[in-house]
PyMOL commands that place a pseudoatom at each C-alpha (Angstrom):
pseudoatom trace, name=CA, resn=UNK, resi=1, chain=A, elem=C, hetatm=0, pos=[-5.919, 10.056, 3.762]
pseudoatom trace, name=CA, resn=UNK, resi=2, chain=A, elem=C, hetatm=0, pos=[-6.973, 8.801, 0.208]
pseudoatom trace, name=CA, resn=UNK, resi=3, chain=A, elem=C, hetatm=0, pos=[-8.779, 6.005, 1.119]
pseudoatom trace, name=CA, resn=UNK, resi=4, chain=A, elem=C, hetatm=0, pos=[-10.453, 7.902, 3.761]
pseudoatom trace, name=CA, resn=UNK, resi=5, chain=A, elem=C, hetatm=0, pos=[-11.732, 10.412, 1.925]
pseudoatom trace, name=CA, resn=UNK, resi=6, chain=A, elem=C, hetatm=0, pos=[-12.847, 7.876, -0.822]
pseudoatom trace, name=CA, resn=UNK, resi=7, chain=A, elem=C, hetatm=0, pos=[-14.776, 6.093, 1.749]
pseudoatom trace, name=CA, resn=UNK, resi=8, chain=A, elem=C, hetatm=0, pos=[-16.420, 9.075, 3.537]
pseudoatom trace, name=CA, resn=UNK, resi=9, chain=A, elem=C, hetatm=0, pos=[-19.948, 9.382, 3.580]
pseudoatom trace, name=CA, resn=UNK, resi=10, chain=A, elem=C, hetatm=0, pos=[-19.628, 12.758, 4.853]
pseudoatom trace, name=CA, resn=UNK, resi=11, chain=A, elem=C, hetatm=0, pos=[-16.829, 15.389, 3.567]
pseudoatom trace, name=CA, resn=UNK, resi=12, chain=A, elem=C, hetatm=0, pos=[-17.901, 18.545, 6.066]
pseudoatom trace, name=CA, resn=UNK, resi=13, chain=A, elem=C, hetatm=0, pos=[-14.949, 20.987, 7.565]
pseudoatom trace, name=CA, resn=UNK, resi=14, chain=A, elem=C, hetatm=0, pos=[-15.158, 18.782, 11.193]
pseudoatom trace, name=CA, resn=UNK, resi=15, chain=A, elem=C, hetatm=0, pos=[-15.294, 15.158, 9.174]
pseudoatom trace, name=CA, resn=UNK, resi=16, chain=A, elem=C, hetatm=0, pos=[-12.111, 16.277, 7.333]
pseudoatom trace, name=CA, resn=UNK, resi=17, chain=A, elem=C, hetatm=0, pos=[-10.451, 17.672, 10.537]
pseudoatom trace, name=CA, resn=UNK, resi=18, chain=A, elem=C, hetatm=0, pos=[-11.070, 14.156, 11.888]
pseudoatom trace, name=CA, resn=UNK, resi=19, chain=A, elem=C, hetatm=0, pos=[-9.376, 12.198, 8.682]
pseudoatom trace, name=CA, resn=UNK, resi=20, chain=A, elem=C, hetatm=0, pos=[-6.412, 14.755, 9.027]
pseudoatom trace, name=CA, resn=UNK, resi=21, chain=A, elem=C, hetatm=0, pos=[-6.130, 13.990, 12.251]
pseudoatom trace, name=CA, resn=UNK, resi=22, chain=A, elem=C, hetatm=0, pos=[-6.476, 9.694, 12.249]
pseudoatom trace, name=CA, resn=UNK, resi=23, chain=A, elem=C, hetatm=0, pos=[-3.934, 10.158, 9.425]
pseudoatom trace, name=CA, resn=UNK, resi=24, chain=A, elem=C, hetatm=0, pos=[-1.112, 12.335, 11.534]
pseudoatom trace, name=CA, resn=UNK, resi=25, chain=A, elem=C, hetatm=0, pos=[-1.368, 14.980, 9.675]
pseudoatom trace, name=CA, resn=UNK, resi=26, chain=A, elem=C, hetatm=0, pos=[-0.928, 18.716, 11.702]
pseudoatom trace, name=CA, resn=UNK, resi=27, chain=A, elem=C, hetatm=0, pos=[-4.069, 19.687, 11.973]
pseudoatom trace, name=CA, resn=UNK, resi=28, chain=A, elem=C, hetatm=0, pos=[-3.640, 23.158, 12.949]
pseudoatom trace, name=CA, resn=UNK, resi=29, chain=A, elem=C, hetatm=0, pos=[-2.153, 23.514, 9.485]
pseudoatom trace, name=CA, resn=UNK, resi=30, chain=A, elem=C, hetatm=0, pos=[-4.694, 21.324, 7.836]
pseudoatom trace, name=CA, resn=UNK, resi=31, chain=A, elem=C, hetatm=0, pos=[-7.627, 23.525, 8.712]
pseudoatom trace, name=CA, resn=UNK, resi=32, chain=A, elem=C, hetatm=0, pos=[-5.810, 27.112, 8.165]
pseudoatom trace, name=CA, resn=UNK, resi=33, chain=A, elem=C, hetatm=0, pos=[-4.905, 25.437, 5.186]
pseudoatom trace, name=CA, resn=UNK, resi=34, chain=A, elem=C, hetatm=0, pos=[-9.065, 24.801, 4.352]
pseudoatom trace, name=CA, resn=UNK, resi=35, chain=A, elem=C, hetatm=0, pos=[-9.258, 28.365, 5.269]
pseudoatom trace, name=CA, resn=UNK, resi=36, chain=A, elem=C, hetatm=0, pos=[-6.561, 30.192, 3.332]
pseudoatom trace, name=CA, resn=UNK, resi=37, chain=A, elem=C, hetatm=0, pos=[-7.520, 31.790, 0.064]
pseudoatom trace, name=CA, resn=UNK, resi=38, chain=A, elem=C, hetatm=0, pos=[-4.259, 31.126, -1.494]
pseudoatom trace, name=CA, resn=UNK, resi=39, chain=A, elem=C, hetatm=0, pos=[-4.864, 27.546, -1.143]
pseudoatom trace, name=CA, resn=UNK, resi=40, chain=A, elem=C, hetatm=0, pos=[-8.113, 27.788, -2.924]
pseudoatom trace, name=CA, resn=UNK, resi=41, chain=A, elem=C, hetatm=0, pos=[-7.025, 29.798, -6.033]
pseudoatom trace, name=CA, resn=UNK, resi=42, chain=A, elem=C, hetatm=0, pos=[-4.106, 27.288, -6.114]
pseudoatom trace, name=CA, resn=UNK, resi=43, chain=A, elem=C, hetatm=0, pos=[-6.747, 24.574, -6.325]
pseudoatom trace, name=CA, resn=UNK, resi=44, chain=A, elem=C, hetatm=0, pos=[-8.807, 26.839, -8.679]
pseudoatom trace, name=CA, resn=UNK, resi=45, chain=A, elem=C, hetatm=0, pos=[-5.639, 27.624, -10.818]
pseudoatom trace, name=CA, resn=UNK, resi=46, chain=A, elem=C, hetatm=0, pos=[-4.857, 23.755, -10.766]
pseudoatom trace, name=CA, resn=UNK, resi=47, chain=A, elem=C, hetatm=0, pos=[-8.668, 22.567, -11.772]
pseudoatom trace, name=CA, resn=UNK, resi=48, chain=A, elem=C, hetatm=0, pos=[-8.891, 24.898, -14.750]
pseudoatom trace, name=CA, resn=UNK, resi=49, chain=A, elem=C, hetatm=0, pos=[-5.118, 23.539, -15.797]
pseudoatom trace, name=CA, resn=UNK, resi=50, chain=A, elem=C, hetatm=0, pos=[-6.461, 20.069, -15.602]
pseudoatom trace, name=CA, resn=UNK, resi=51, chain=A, elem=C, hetatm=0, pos=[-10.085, 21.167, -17.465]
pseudoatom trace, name=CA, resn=UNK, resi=52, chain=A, elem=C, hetatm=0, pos=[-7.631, 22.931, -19.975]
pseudoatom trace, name=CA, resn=UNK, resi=53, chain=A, elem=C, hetatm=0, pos=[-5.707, 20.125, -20.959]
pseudoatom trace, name=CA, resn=UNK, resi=54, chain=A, elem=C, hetatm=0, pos=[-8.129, 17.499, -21.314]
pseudoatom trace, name=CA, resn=UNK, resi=55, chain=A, elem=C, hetatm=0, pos=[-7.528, 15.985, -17.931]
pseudoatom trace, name=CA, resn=UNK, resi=56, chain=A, elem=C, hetatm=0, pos=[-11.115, 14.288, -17.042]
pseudoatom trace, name=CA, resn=UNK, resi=57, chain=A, elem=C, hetatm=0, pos=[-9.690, 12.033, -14.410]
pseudoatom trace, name=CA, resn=UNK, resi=58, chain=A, elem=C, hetatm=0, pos=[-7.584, 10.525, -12.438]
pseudoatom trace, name=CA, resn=UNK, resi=59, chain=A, elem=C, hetatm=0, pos=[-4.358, 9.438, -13.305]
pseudoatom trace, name=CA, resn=UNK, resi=60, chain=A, elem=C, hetatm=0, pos=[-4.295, 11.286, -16.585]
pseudoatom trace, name=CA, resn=UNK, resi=61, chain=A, elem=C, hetatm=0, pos=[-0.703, 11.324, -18.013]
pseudoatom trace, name=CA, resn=UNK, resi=62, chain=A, elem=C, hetatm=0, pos=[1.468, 13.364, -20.152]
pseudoatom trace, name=CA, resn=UNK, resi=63, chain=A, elem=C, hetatm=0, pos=[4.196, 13.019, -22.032]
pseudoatom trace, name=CA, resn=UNK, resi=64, chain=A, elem=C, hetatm=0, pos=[5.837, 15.314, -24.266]
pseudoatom trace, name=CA, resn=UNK, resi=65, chain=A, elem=C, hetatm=0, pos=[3.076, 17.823, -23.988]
pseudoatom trace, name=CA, resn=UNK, resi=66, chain=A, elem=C, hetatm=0, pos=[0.497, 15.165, -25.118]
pseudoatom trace, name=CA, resn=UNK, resi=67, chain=A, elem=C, hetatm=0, pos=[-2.434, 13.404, -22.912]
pseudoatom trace, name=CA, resn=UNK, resi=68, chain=A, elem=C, hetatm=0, pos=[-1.486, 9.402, -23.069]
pseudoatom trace, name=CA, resn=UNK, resi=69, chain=A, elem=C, hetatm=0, pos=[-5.112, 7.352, -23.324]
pseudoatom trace, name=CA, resn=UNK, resi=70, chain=A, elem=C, hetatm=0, pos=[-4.888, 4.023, -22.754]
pseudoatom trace, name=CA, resn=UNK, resi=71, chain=A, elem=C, hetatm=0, pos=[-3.459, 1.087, -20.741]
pseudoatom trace, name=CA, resn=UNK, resi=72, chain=A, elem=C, hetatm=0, pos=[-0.093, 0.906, -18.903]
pseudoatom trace, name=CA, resn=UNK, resi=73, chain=A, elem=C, hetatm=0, pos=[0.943, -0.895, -21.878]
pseudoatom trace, name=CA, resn=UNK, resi=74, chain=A, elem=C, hetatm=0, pos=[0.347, 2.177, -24.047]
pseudoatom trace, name=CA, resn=UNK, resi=75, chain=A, elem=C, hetatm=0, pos=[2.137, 4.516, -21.778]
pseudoatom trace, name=CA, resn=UNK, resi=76, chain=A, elem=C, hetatm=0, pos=[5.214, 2.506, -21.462]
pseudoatom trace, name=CA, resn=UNK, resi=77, chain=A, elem=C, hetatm=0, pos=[5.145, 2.443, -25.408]
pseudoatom trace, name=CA, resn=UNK, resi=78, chain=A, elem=C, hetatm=0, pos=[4.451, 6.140, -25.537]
pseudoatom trace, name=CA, resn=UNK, resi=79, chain=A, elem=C, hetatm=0, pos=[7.799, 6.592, -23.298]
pseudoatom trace, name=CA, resn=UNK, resi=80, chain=A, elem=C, hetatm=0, pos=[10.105, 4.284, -24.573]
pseudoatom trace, name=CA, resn=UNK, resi=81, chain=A, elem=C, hetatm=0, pos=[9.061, 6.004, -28.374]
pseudoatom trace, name=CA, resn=UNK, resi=82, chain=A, elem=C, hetatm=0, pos=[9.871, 9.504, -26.613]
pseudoatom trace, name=CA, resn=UNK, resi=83, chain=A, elem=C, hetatm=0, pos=[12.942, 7.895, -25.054]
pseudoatom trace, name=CA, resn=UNK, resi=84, chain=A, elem=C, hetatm=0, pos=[14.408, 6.546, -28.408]
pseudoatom trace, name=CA, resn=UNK, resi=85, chain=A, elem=C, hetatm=0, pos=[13.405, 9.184, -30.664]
pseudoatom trace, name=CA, resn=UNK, resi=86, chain=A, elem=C, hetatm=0, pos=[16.633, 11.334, -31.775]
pseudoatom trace, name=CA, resn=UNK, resi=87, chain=A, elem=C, hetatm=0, pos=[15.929, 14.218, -29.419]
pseudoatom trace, name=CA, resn=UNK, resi=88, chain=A, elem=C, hetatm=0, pos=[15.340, 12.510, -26.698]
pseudoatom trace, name=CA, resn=UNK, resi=89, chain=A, elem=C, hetatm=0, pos=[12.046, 13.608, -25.070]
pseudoatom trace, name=CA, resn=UNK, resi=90, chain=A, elem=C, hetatm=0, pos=[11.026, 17.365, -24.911]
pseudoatom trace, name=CA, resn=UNK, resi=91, chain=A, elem=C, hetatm=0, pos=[12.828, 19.431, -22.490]
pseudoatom trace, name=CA, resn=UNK, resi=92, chain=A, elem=C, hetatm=0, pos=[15.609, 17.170, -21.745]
for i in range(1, 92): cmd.bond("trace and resi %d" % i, "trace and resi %d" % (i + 1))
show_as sticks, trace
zoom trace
């Protein structure tokens, strides 16, 4: 479903409908989901989380509480320093 929407040209209710469906998803579901006002004010609550913490795109990780910038590299440091650090990481 990712790819298709990436590659869409057009994103209306009947376009999506279609992607749900070429990707075996239940569409029934799928468009009381696009309808249900839960769903949007979990999508709402979830946007202004992601504007909140600093999250500008996609992946955007965390660690600790913290945003990680930078390369794969840089995260795997970031983890292995929470991993080894005499606490262990937050939460654990």
């Amino acid at each position: 479903m990712h790819q298709r929407l990436l590659a869409a040209d057009d994103l209306d209710g009947d376009a999506l409908v279609a992607m749900a469906a070429a990707a075996g998803l239940d569409t029934g579901r799928f468009v009381a989901d696009l309808d249900s006002p839960a769903v949007a004010d979990r999508v709402d609550a979830d946007l202004r989380s992601a504007r909140n913490s600093g999250a500008d795109g996609t992946p955007t990780f965390f660690l600790d509480g913290h945003r990680i910038d930078g390369s794969l590299v840089d995260i795997i440091a970031a983890v292995e320093r929470s991993l080894a650090a005499p606490t262990g990481p937050k939460g654990r």
